[in-house]
N, C-alpha and C positions, 0 to 999 in steps of 0.2 A: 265496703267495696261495692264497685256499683255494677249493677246487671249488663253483661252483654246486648247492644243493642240488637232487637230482635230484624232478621231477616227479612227485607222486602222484594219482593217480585215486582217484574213490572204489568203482569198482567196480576191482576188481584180483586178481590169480592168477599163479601159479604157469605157467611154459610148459606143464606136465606136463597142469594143470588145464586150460588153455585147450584142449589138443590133446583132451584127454575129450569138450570139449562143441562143439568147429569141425570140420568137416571139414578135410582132408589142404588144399587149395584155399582154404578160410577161413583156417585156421592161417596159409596162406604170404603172403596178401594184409594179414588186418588184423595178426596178429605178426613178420612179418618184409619188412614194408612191402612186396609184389610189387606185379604187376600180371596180371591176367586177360588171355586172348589177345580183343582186338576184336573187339565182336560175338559174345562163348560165350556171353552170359546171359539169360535169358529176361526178367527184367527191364528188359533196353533195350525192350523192346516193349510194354509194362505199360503199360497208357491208363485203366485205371479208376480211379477216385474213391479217394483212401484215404494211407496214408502209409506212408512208407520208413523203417524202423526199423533200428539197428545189430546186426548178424547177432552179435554177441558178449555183448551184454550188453541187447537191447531198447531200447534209447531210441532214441526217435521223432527221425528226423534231416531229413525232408525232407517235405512234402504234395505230394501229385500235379500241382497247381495249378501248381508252381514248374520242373515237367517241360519239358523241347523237345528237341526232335530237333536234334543239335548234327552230324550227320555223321561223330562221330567213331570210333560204336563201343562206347560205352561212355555208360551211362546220364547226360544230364546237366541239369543244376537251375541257374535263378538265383538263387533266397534257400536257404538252410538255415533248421530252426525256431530260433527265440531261443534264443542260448546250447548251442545241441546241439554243436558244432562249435568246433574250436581248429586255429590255424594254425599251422604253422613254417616256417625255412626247409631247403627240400633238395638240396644240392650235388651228389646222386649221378649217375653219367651227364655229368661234365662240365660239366651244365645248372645252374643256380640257379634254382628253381622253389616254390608256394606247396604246402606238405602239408595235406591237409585230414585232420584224426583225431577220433576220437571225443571228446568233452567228459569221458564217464564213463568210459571205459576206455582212451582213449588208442590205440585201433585204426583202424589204416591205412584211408582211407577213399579216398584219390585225390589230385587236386589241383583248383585252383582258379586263374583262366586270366582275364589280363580283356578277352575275346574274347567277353561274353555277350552277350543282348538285353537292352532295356530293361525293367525299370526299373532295375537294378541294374548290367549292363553287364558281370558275370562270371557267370561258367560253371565250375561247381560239375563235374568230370567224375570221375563215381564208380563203383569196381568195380562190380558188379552183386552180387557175391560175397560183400562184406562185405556187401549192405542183407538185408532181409527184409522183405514186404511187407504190411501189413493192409489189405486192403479196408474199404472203409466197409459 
């Protein structure tokens, strides 16, 4: 039987490239799917107007709007923008859990938990690491 052709992004690079343009901390979160220690990132506290973009390649993944204080530490949303985002599943840790990754570059964003408020009812719980922030 023959292997699943494997998944391409349209933004995409080389490890070599990515480590050029991510920090040491980006590299480890959105390329080799980590996670931030709870609570490091300035962006869990981030309250103004404006949207959360993917630290790797720019696409706009989240608006402020979709923001709540989840207690958990790590920045978290209940919508992502239309299409910015793609799911898998992640067995690592023993656990079976929802991956949340970039749409365009296929980088480690977090997971997605269906613990959220309404309207949606999930809770989007994302490094702070991978985003980038544009104010309006």
């Amino acid at each position: 039987m023959a292997a699943a052709p494997e998944h391409r992004y349209p933004v995409t690079k080389s490890d070599e490239e990515w480590r050029r343009i991510l920090t040491p901390e980006q590299f480890a979160v959105l390329r080799g799917h980590g996670t931030e220690r709870p609570g490091s990132c300035a962006l869990l506290h981030e309250k103004r107007r404006g949207t959360f973009s993917c630290a790797g390649c720019g696409q706009p993944l989240f608006r402020n709007e979709t923001k709540f204080e989840s207690g958990t530490g790590w920045p978290s949303f209940n919508t992502p923008l239309p299409g910015s985002v793609e799911t898998s599943e992640d067995r690592s840790y023993g656990m079976v859990r929802t991956e949340v990754h970039c749409s365009q570059c296929g980088g480690h964003l977090g997971h997605v938990f269906p613990d959220g408020p309404p309207p949606t009812g999930l809770r989007y719980c994302m490094n702070g690491v991978a985003m980038d922030f544009q104010p309006e």
